[in-house]
C-alpha positions in Angstrom: 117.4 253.1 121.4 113.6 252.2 121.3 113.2 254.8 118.3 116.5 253.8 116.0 115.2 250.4 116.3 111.8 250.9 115.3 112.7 253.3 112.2 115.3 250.8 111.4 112.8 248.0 111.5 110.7 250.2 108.7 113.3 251.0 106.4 115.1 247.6 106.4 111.8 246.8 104.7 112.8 248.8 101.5 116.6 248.4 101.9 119.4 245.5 103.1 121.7 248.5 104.4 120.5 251.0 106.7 122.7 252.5 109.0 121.3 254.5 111.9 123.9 256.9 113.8 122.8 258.3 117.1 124.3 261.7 118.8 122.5 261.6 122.5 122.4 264.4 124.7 121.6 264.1 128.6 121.3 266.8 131.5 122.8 270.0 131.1 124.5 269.0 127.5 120.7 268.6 126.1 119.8 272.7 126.7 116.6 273.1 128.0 114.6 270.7 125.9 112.2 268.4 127.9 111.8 266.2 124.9 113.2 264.2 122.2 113.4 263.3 118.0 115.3 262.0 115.2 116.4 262.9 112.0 116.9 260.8 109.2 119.2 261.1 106.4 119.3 259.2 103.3 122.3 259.6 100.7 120.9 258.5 96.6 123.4 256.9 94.2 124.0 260.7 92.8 125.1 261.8 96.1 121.5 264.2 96.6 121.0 263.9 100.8 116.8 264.1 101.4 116.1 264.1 104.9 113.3 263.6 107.4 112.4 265.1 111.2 110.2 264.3 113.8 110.1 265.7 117.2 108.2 264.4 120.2 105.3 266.3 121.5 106.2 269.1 124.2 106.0 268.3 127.9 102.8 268.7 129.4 100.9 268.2 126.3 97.5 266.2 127.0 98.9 263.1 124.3 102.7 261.1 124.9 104.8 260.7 122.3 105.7 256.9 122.3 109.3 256.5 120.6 108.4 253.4 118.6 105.6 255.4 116.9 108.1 258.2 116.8 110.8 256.6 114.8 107.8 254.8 112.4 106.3 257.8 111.8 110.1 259.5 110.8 110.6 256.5 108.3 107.3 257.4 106.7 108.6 260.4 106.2 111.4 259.8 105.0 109.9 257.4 102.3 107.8 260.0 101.4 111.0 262.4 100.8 112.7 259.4 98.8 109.6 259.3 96.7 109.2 262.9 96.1 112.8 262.8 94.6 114.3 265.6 93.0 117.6 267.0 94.3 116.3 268.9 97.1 114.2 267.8 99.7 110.6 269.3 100.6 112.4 271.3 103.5 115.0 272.6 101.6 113.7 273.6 98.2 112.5 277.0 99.2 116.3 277.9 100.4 117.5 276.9 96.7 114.8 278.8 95.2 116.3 282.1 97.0 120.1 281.3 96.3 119.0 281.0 92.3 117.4 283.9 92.4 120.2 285.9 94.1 122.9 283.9 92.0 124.3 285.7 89.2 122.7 287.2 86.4 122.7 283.9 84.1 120.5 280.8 83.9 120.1 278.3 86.9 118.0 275.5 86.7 117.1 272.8 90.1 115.2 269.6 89.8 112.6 269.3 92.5 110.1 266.6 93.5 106.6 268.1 94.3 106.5 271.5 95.1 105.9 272.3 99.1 103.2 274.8 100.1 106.1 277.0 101.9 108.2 276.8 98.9 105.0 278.0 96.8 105.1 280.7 98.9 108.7 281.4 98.6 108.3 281.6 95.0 105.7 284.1 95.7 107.3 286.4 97.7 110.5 286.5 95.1 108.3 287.5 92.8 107.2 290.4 95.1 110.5 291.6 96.5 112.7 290.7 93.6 110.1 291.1 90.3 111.8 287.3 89.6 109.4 284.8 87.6 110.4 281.3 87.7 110.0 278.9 84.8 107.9 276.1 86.0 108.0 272.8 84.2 106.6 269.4 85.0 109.1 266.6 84.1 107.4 263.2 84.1 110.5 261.3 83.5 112.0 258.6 85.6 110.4 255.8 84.2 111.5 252.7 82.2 109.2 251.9 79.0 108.4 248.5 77.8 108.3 246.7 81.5 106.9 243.3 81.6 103.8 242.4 80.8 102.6 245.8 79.6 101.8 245.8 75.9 100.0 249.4 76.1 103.2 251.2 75.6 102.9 253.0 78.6 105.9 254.3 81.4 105.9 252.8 84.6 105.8 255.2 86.7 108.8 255.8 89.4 108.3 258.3 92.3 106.2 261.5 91.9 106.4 264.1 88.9 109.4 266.6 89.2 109.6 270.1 88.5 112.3 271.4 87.0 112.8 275.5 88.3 114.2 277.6 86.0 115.1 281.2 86.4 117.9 283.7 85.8 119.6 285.7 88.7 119.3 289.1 90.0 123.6 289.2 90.4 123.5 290.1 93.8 126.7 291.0 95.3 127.6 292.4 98.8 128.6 295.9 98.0 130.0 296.4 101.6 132.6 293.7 101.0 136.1 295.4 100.5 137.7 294.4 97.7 141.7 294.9 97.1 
């Protein structure tokens, strides 16, 4: 598969194990899509999954979507997920947003790389519909001090600044389930 191989080839640059799994669809099994992409999934040492997508460009669009640049252009992304960091990927922080705020009525707190314009807006709309104000704090941890040849006393720096969301629940419940 010309677009395994080519995001393979990227991201062996970075790591000595990559493992690429492919689920291909053909004819009637694929639905009506006239196209293809690839999503990429990358598991940390903590067990946090940050992930990647790409799809080609639709059919009868005036560019081609080559699948080597396709599957380069996924492993970007994907580094840039991995160097974002936090516990949630850029895709998926504005879904944890809602499910703190709808958690009970006691103190949640998610680490997050970089917050995403859409998850910006997520926080705004809480805070519209819900009269929920997240705590937002920039955590410029992550680094090791005292690396080599650096007398300054400075950090070096790993990955982008976090933030760390805090906020406590509304309690939400679902008051048409029955309960016995």
């Amino acid at each position: 598969n010309r677009v395994v191989e080519s995001a393979k080839g990227k991201l062996l640059k970075f790591l000595p194990d990559v493992y690429i799994y492919t689920d291909h669809f053909t004819g009637p099994k694929s639905g009506k899509s006239p196209g293809f992409g690839v999503i990429l999934t990358a598991e940390t040492n903590t067990g946090v999954m940050l992930s990647a997508e790409v799809c080609s460009n639709p059919a009868g669009s005036k560019e081609v979507t080559i699948p080597e640049d396709l599957g380069v252009q996924a492993a970007h992304r994907l580094l840039e997920e991995i160097y974002r960091g936090g516990c949630a990927d850029s895709c998926s922080q504005s879904l944890a947003t809602l499910h703190m705020c709808l958690g009970p009525a006691d103190v949640s707190k998610f680490m997050v790389g970089p917050l995403s314009p859409y998850t910006v807006q997520m926080l705004k709309h809480i805070k519209e519909f819900f009269d929920l104000m997240f705590k937002l704090e920039t955590w410029r941890g992550g680094g090791a001090s005292g690396a080599q040849g650096e007398d300054d006393g400075e950090e070096m720096k790993l990955g982008a600044d976090k933030v760390l969301l805090t906020c406590v629940g509304v309690g939400y419940t679902n008051l048409s389930k029955r309960t016995v």
